[in-house]
Structure formats: structure tokens, C-alpha cells
N, C-alpha and C positions, 0 to 999 in steps of 0.2 A: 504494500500500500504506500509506504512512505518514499519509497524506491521511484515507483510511477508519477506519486505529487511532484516530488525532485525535479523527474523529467520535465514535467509540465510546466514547475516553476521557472525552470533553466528557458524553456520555448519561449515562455509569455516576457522573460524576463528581456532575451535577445531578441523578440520580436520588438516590444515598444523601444528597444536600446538604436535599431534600426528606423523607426518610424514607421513602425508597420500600422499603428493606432491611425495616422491619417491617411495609408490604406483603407482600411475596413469604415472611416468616417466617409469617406469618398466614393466608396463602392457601394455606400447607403444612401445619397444624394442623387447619386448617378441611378438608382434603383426608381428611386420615388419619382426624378426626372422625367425616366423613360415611360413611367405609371402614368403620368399626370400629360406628357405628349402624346402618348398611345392615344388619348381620351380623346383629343382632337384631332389628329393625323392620322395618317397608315403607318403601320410599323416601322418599317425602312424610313420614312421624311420623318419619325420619332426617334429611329435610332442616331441618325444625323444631325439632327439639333441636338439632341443629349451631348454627344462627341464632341463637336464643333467647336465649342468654348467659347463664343458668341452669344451662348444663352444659357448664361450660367444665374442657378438658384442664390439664393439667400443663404440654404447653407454650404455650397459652393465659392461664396464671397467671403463666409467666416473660414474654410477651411483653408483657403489662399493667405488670408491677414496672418492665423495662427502660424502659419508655416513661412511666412514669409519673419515672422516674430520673431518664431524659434530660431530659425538662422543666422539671425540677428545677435542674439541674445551672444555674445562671451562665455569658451568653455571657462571651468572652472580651473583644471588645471590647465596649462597649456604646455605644449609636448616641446623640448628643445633637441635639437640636434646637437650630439656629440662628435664635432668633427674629429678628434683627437685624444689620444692619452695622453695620461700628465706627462710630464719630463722627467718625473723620479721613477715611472715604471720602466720608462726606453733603454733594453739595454742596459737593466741592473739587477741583480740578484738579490732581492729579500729575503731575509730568516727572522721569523716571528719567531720566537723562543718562550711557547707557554709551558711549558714542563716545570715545575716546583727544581730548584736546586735539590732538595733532601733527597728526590726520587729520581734523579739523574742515575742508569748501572743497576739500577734494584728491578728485582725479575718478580712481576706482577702477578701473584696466585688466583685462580679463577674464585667468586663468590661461594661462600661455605653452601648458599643454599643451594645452587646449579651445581655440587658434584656428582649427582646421578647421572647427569646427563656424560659426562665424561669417559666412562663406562662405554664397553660397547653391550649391546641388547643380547639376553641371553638365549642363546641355539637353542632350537625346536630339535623334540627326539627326530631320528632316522625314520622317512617313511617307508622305505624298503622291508625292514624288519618285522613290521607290520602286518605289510601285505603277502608276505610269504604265508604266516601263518592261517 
């Protein structure tokens, strides 16, 4: 259950991340459009005016301003190009040295609780012997 919500969250999440919301606002206008020129025209001279952009609805006019807003609008972060490394990386050798002095040479014993595991697993009788009998 929570595996599938995930997926769906991730969709709905990348879809509006894309602007897929004024997709489907769009696709609803353009619906009601073609509903509302059917009623006077023939299909095809309704399909054509829908299309055209010439005859565009009310909420055709809001989903332009909003879209034209949002692009407007300043990311919040904005992305910089890194043309270059520093000058202390070019061409130099770093040794970060986090090892404690004290334990610099000392030979690190595995955890008391994991020495089971160190062990190899113990051999199954012979199935041979077995099946003779």
C-alpha cells in the first residue's frame, strides 16, 4: 500500500514540478470550448475555433496571465556554473589524517557481539549415507 502511495506521490509530485497542472487546467477549457462551439457550429468549424487561439475563453485568458506569472516569478535558488577547480586541488596531493594518534599500529578486534558470525556455518550430515540405507 505505502509502496504504491510513494509511486503516486513521486508522479503527482514530478508532474506539477513540470507544469503539468496547466496541462490538465487547459485540457479543461479546451473541453468546455469545444462543448459550448459544438452548440453553434459543426464539429470541425468547433474544432477550429477551439484551436485557433483567436477565440480564446475566460479561463483561457487566466491560464495565459498565470503562466505567463509563473515564469516571471525568480527561482528561488538559482543554479551557478562551476567553471573550475580551486587552485589548491590542481595538481596536489591531500592527506586528511583523521585516525586518533593513540590508535595509529593497533590491530582493531571485531565487536564482542558479531563473533558468531566469524565462525564458518556448521556442515550438514552426509547425504549419501542416508540414502544407501
Amino acid at each position: 500500500m505505502f509502496h504504491i502511495a510513494g509511486h503516486v506521490s513521486c508522479f503527482v509530485a514530478v508532474f506539477a514540478m513540470l507544469g503539468g497542472h496547466w496541462l490538465v487546467l487547459q485540457s479543461v477549457a479546451w473541453t468546455r470550448m469545444l462543448a459550448e462551439f459544438s452548440k453553434q457550429e459543426s464539429l470541425p468549424a468547433a474544432i477550429s475555433k477551439t484551436f485557433d487561439g483567436q477565440h480564446p475563453c475566460p479561463m483561457c485568458l487566466k491560464i495565459r496571465a498565470g503562466r505567463q506569472q509563473e515564469e516571471r516569478q525568480p527561482k528561488n535558488a538559482p543554479l551557478t556554473k562551476i567553471e573550475r577547480l580551486p587552485d589548491w586541488t590542481v595538481n596536489s596531493q591531500v592527506f586528511l589524517d583523521f585516525v586518533p594518534a593513540q590508535t595509529r599500529g593497533a590491530v582493531l578486534a571485531p565487536p564482542p557481539l558479531h563473533a558468531d558470525f566469524i565462525d564458518s556455518p556448521p556442515t550438514p550430515p552426509p547425504r549419501g549415507s542416508l540414502a544407501a540405507l
